[in-house]
ZADO-1210 file (C-alpha; in nm, 4 decimals, padded with zeros to 6 digits):
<atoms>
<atom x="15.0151" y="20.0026" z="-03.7907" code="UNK" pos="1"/>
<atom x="14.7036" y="20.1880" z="-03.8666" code="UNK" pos="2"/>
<atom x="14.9116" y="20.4601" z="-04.0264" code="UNK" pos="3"/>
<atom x="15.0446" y="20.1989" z="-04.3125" code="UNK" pos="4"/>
<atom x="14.6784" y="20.0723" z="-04.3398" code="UNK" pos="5"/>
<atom x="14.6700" y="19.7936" z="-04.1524" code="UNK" pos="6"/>
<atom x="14.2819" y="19.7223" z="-04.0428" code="UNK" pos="7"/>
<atom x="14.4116" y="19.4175" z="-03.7840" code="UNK" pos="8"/>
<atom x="14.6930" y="19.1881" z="-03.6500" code="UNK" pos="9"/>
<atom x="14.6868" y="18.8349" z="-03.6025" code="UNK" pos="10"/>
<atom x="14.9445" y="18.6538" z="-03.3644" code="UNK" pos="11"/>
<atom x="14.7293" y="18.2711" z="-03.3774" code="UNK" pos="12"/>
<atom x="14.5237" y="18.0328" z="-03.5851" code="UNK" pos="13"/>
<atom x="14.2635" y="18.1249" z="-03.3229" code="UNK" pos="14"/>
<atom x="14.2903" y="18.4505" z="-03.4459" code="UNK" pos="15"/>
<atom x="14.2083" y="18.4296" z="-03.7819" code="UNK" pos="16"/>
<atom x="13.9070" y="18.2384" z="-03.7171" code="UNK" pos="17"/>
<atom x="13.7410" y="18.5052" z="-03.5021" code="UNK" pos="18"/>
<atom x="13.8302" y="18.7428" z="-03.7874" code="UNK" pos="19"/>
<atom x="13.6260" y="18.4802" z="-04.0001" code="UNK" pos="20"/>
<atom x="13.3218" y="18.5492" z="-03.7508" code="UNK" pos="21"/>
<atom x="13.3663" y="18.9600" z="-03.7650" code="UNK" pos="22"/>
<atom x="13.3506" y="18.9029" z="-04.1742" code="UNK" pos="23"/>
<atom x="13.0310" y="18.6826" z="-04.1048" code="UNK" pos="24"/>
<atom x="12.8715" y="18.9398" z="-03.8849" code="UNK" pos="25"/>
<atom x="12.9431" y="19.2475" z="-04.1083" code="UNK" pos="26"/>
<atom x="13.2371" y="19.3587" z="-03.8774" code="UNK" pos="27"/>
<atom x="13.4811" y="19.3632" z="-04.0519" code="UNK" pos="28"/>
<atom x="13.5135" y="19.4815" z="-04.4422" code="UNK" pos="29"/>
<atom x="13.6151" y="19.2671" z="-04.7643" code="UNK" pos="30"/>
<atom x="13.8810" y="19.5801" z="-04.8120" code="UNK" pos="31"/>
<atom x="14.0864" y="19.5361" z="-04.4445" code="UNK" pos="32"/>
<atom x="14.4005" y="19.4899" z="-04.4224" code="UNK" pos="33"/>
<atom x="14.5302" y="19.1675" z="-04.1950" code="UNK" pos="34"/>
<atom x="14.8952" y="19.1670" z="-04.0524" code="UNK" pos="35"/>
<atom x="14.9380" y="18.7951" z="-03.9304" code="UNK" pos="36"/>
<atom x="15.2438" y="18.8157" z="-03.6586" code="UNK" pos="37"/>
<atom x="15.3261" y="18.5246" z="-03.4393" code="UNK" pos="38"/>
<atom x="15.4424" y="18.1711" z="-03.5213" code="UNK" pos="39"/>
<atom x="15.3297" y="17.9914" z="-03.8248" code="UNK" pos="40"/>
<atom x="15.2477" y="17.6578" z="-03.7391" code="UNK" pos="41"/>
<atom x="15.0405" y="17.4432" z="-03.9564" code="UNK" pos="42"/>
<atom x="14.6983" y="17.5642" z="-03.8688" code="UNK" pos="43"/>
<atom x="14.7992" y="17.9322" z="-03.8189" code="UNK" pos="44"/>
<atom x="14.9327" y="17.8793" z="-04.1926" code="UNK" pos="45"/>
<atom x="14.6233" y="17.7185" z="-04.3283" code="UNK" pos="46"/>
<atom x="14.3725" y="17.9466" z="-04.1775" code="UNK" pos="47"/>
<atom x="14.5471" y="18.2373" z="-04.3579" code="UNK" pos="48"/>
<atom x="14.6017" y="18.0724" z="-04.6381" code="UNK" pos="49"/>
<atom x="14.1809" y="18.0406" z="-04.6415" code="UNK" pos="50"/>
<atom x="14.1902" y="18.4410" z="-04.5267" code="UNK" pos="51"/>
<atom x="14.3781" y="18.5209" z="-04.8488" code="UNK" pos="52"/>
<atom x="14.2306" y="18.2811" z="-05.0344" code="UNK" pos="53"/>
<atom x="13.8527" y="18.4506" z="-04.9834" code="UNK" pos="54"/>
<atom x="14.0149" y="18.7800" z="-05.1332" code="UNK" pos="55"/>
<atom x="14.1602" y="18.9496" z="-04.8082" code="UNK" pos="56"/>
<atom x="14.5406" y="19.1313" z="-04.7983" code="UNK" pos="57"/>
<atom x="14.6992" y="18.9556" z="-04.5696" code="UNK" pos="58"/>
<atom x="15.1153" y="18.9911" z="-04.4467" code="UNK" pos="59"/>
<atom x="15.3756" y="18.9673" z="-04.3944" code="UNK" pos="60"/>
<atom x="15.5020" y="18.7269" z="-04.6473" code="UNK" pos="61"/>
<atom x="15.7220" y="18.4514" z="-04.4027" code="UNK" pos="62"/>
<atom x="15.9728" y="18.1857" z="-04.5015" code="UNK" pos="63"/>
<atom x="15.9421" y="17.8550" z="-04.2345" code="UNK" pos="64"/>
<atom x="16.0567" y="17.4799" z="-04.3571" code="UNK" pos="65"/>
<atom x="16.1703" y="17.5857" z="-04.6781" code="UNK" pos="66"/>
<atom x="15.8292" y="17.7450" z="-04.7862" code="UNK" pos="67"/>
<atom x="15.6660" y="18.0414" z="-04.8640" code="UNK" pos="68"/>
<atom x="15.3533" y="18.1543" z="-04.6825" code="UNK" pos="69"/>
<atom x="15.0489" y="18.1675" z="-04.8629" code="UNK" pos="70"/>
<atom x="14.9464" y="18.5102" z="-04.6998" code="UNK" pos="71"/>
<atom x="14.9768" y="18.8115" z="-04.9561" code="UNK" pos="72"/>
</atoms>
C-alpha cells in the first residue's frame, strides 16, 4: 500500500476516529492518504464521510444499499 501512496488503512468507525486524534496531535498530515477497508455500516460511513469532508483522500469508493460512499 505504501508504494501506491497510501499513508493509512482503516477497517472500523473506531478507526477513523483515532485518525481524528493523530490529525489533532500533529500526527498525521492534511496531505495522507486514508484507505478505509472493512464493512461500511452507518457510523463507519459517517465518520469517513466527516474524514473526507475536512479535506482528506480517502478510498476506496464502495457501493452498499443502493448508495455511493461518500469517501473520495
Amino acid at each position: 500500500m505504501l508504494e501506491k501512496g497510501v499513508s493509512l488503512e482503516t477497517s472500523s468507525a473506531y478507526d477513523i476516529e483515532i485518525v481524528e486524534l493523530m490529525i489533532e496531535r500533529g500526527k498525521l498530515p492534511k496531505d495522507a492518504t486514508i484507505l478505509c477497508n472493512g464493512y461500511k455500516d452507518d457510523r463507519y460511513i459517517r465518520n469517513i464521510a466527516r474524514l473526507a469532508n475536512s479535506g482528506f483522500q480517502s478510498g476506496p469508493h464502495h457501493r452498499q444499499h443502493g448508495r455511493t460512499q461518500p469517501a473520495r
